[in-house]
C-alpha positions as CSV (number, residue, x, y, z in Angstrom):
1,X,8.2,-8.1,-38.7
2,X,10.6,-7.9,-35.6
3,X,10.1,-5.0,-32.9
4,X,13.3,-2.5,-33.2
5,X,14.1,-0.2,-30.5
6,X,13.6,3.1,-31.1
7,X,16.1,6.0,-29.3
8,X,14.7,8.4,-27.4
9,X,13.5,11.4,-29.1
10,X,13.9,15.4,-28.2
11,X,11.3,16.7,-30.5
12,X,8.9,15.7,-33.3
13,X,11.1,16.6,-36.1
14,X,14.3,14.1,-34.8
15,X,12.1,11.4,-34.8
16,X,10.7,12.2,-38.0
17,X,14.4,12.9,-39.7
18,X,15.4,9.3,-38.0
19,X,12.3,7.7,-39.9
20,X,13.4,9.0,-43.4
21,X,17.2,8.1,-43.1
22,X,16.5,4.5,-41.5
23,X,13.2,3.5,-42.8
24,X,12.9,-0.3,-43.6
25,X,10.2,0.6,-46.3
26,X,8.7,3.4,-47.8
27,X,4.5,3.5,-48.0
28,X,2.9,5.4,-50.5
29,X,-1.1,6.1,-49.7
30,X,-4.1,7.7,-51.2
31,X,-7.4,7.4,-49.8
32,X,-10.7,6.8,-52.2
33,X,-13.9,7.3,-50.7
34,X,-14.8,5.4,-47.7
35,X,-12.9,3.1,-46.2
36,X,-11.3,2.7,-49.1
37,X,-7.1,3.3,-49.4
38,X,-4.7,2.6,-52.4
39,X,-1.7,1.6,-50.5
40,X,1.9,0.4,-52.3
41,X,5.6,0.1,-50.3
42,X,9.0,1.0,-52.3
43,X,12.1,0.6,-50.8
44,X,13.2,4.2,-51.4
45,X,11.8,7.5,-50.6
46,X,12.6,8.5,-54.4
47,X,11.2,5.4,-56.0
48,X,8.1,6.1,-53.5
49,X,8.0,10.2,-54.4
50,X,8.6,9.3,-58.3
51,X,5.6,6.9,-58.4
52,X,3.3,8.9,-56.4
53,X,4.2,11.9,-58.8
54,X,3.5,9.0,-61.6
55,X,0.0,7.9,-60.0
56,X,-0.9,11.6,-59.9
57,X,-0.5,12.8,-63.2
58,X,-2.7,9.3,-64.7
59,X,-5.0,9.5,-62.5
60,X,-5.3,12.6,-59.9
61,X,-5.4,12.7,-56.1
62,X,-3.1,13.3,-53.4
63,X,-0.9,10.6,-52.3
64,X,0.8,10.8,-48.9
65,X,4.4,9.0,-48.3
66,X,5.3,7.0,-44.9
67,X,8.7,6.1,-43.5
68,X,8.0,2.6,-41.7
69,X,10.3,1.1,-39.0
70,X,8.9,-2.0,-37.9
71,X,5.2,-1.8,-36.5
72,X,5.4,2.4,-36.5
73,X,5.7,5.2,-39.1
74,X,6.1,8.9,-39.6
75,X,4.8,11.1,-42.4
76,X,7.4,12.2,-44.6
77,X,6.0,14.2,-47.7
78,X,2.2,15.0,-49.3
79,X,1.9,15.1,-52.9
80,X,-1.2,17.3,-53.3
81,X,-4.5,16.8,-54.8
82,X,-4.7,17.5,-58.3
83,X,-7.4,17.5,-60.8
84,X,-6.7,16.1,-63.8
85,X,-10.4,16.0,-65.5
């Protein structure tokens, strides 16, 4: 993956806007136990938001969604924990 240049940011929430509306790839995470991550990439943030919704309601947890650009990536949206026992 090629190094992009990144402009330069005035606050947190710019750069994490900029993320969302130029990502390359959407990741889609969910940690289970230690050291141990369920991890998938979608191209777009409503493919990614749809199958963590999906992933949820079979089989629980809470799934966090990435915007990646290049090597670097901002946290976009948490799908919260949910019991489904």
């Amino acid at each position: 993956m090629e190094h992009k240049p990144l402009p330069d940011f005035k606050s947190s929430d710019e750069r994490d806007q900029y993320f969302k509306d130029n990502a390359d790839y959407f990741s889609l995470v969910a940690k289970h136990g230690v050291g141990r991550y369920d991890r998938a990439e979608y191209k777009t943030l409503e493919e990614a938001i749809k199958a963590a919704q999906t992933r949820q309601a079979v089989g629980g947890g809470g799934w966090m969604v990435y915007a990646i650009i290049g090597f670097q990536s901002a946290f976009v949206k948490a799908i919260p924990y949910k019991d489904n026992r």
